[in-house]
N, C-alpha and C positions, 0 to 999 in steps of 0.2 A: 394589394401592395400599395405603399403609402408613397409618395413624388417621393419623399427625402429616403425612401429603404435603398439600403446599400446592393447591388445586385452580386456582389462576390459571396455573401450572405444566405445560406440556403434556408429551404421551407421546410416543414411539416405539412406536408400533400396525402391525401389519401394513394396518388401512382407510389410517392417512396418507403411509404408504410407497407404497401404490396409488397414491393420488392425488398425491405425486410424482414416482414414475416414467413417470405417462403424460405427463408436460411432456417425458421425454427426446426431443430431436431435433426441437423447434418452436422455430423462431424470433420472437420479439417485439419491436416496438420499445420505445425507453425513451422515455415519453411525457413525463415530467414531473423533466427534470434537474436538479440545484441551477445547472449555467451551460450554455449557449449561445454566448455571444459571448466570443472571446478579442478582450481590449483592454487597453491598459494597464493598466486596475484590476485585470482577473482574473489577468492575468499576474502582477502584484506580487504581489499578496492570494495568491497560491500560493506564490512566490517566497517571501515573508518566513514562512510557515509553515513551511516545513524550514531557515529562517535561511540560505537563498540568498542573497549579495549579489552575485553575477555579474553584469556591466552591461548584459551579453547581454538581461537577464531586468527589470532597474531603471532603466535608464538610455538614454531614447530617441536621446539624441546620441551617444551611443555605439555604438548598435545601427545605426544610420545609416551607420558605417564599417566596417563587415563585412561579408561576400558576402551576406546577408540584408538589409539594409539598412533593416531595422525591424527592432522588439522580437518575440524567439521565446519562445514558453510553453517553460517545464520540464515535464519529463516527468508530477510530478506533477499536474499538473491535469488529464487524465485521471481519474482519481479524483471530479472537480468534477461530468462529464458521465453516470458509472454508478454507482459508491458513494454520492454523496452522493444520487443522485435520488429520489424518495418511492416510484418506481412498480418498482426495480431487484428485490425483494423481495416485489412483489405476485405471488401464485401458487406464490411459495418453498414452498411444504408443510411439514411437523411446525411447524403454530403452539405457539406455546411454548414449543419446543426450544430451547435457548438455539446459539446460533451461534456457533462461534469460526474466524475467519477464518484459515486455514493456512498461508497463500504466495500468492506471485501467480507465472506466469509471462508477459513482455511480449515483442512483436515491437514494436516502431517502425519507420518507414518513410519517414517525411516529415517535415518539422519542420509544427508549428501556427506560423502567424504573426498576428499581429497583425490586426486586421479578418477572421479567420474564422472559421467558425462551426462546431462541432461537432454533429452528430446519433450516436446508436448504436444498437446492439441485442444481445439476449441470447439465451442457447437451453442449459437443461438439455445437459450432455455427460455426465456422470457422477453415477451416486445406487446407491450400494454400502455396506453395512452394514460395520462394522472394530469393530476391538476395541481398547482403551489404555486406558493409566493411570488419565486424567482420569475415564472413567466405566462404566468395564469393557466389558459387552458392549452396551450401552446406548450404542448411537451409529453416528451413521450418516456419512457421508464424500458430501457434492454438489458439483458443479461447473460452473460456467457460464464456458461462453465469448462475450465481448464486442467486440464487433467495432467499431471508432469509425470516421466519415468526417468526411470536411470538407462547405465547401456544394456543392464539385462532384461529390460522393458518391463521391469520392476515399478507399480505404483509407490510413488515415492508422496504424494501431495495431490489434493485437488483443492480449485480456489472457483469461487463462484464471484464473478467480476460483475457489479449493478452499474445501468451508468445512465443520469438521468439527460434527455436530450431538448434542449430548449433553445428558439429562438433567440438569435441576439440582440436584433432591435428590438424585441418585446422584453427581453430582461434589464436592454439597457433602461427602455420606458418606463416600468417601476421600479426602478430603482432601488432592489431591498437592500442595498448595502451604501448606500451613497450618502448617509448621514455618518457614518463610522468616521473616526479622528484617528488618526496615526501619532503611536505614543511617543513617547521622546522619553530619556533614562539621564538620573546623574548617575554619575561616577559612584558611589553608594547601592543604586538600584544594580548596575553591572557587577561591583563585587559582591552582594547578595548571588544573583545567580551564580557567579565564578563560584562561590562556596559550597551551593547547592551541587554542582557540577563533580566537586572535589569528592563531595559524599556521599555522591555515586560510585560504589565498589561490587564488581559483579559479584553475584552468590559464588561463583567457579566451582573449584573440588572439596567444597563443604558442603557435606549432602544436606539439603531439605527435605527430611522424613515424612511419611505420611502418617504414621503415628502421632507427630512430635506437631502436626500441624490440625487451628484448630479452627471452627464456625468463628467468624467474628475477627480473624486474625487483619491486619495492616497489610498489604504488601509493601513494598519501597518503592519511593516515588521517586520519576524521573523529571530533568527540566529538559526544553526546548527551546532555543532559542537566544536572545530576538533571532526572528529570520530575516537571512540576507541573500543577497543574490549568490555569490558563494557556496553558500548551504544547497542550492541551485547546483549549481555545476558539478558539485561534487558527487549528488547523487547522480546526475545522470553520467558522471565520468564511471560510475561503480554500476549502472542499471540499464544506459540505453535510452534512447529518445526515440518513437513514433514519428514525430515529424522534421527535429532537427538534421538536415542535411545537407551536401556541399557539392559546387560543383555540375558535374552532368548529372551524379543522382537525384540535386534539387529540383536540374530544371527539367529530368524524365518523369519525377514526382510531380510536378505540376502540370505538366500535360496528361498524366493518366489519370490525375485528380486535382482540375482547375479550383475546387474549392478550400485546397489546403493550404494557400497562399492567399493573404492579405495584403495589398499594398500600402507601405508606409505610406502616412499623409505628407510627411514633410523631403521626402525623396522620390514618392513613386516605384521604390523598390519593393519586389513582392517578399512578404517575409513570412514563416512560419507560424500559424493560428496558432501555437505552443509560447510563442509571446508574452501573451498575457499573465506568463509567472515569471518573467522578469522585465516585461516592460507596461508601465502605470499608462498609459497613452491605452495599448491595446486591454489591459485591465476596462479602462472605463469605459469603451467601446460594448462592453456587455455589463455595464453597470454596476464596476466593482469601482472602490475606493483607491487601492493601491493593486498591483501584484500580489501574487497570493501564490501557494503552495502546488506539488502535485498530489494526488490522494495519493499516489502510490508510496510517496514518500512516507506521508503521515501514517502510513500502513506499517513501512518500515520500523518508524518508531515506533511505533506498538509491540512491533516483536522483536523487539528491545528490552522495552520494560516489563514484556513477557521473558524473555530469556534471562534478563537479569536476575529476574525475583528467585527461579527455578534451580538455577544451577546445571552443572556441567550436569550431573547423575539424576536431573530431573529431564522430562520432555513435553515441551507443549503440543497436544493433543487436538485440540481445534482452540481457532480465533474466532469471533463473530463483531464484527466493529462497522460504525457509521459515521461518515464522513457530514458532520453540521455545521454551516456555515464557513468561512474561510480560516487560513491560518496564513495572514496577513502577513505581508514581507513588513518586518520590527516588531510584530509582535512575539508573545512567549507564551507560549503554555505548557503544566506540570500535567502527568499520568499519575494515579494514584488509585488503589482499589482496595478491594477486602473480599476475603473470600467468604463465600456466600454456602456452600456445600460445598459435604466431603461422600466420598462410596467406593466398595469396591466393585473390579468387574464382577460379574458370575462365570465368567467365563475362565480367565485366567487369575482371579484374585489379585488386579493390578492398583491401585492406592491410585483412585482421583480427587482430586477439588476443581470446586468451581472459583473461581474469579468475576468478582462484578467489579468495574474499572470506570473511570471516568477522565476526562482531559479539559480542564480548566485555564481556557484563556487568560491575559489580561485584563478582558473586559468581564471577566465572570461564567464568560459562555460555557457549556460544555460540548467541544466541537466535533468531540470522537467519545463519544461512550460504548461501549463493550462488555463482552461477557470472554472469558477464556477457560479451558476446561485443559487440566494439566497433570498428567502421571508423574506421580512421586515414588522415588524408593522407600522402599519396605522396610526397617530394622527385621522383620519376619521373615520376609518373602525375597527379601533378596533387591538387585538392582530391574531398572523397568528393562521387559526384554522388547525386540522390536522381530516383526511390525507392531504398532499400537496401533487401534482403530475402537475407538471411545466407544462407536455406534454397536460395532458389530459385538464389542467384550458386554454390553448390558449391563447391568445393576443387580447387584447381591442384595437378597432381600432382607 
């Protein structure tokens, strides 16, 4: 350890590598979720965090005319039942390693509807030492997979959560983002986006065929942004916070995990490592330019611009997406993809494509590239019936 290392700041030790590798291959429940009940509140309150207005997801009279005939959660609320929950995290190992959330990969199965309730569970699948950029050899790569039900302990979704674990005063030291400039917009550059924004209209109750859809096709593209702190709260008003807390749960939180509080520099008060996405002080503490995003978020938006493209009578099947570099508080970035493959199952003759997607910053980056895999209605075969499960339906030769 170097005189100037912060001691609030945890290691990468071979003892706390021990003590998380022996979590591989146990499953846990997640006791203490930020939601439980899909109802219309949680459904919006998710909805309006990724700036959904699909009526599928807002609008009970609406939902009422569709072959669901209530209001369906968006995919991301998911997020709401394991990310957001206080206990997703308990037993994590390398306390005070900072965490950067890497990708998510999703299977979906089932829609959530209205009136039910989510339960899940988690279990260590992967805890492997890597080497990169951010903090040379100083890091380690874990993964959990999450498994959600409804109340009839129906598999409704599994997510397989990567999360890479790196040192802070070694990521602050190289510094791979500390040359980044923070953009600035005229008036011009703002109403561009504002219009972009405007033409964004969800697919809804116009079905997207799987006939009618073809190799090579566009999907429509989404914008983001700029992000602001705002954009911040509002997801976690709809998703839940890990470590944001108040009160006597802050300060039982910090004694059962001294490492999850940093003390401000200019007050001494200990505040939440979750900081760092809206405050630029703890950002550069780990060697970022500005505050920056949560993946979870940027996940959200994906199955967004996954929802959107599909329509109400479409269903997204699986996500697979990676979290590159930040998404910087003022910056903006579009979603945009093309489908890449089409098949049906062999099993139930279900109409899929594939989706290869990309998210391009304003600096050119592409910070979230993916693949998504999406059951389309039939003009043949009819509407998709559920459960869907991509893996298990196979390929028609």
């Amino acid at each position: 350890m170097s005189d100037d290392a912060n001691p609030e700041y945890g290691k990468i030790t071979d003892e706390a590598v021990a003590r998380l590798r022996a979590r591989l291959g146990k499953r846990y429940p997640i006791q203490q979720p930020y939601l439980r009940f899909v109802n219309q509140d949680s459904i919006t309150h998710v909805a309006r965090s990724v700036g959904d207005d699909n009526p599928l997801y807002v609008d009970p009279k609406y939902a009422t005319t569709t072959r669901f005939g209530r209001l369906v959660a968006p995919p991301a609320i998911y997020y709401a039942a394991a990310w957001g929950s206080w206990d997703l995290r308990r037993g994590q190992g390398l306390p005070g390693v900072h965490g950067l959330h890497s990708g998510d990969q999703w299977r979906y199965f089932q829609p959530l509807y209205e009136g039910d309730e989510i339960h899940a569970t988690k279990e260590l699948v992967r805890a492997d030492p890597m080497e990169g950029r951010l903090a040379g050899k100083k890091m380690y790569i874990q993964a959990d997979e999450i498994r959600f039900y409804n109340q009839k302990d129906e598999l409704v979704a599994v997510q397989i959560m990567p999360v890479i674990r790196a040192e802070r005063e070694e990521s602050k030291k190289r510094g791979k983002y500390t040359k980044i400039e923070r953009p600035t917009y005229s008036d011009e550059d703002i109403a561009q986006i504002d219009a972009e924004l405007e033409a964004e209209v969800p697919r809804g109750g116009t079905p997207r065929y799987w006939e009618d859809t073809e190799i090579g096709e566009d999907t429509s593209p989404v914008v983001k942004g700029p992000l602001t702190l705002p954009d911040m709260v509002t997801w976690l008003q709809a998703i839940g916070s890990p470590h944001v807390r108040s009160g006597k749960y802050w300060q039982q939180y910090r004694k059962s995990s001294p490492k999850v509080a940093v003390k401000d520099p200019e007050t001494g008060v200990p505040q939440a490592v979750e900081r760092v996405h809206w405050d630029n002080f703890m950002a550069a503490e780990i060697g970022m330019p500005a505050a920056y995003d949560y993946g979870s978020q940027r996940g959200g938006y994906a199955t967004y611009y996954a929802t959107n493209w599909v329509g109400d009578d479409g269903w997204v099947a699986e996500l697979d997406f990676q979290y590159r570099g930040m998404f910087f508080n003022g910056d903006v970035f579009r979603i945009n993809g093309k489908v890449v493959d089409k098949w049906r199952g062999a099993k139930t003759g279900t109409g899929y494509v594939k989706v290869e997607f990309h998210t391009i910053n304003n600096r050119g980056d592409d910070i979230m590239p993916g693949t998504g895999t999406f059951a389309l209605p039939s003009q043949k075969n009819g509407p998709v019936e559920f459960p869907v499960d991509v893996r298990e339906d196979g390929r028609a030769e």
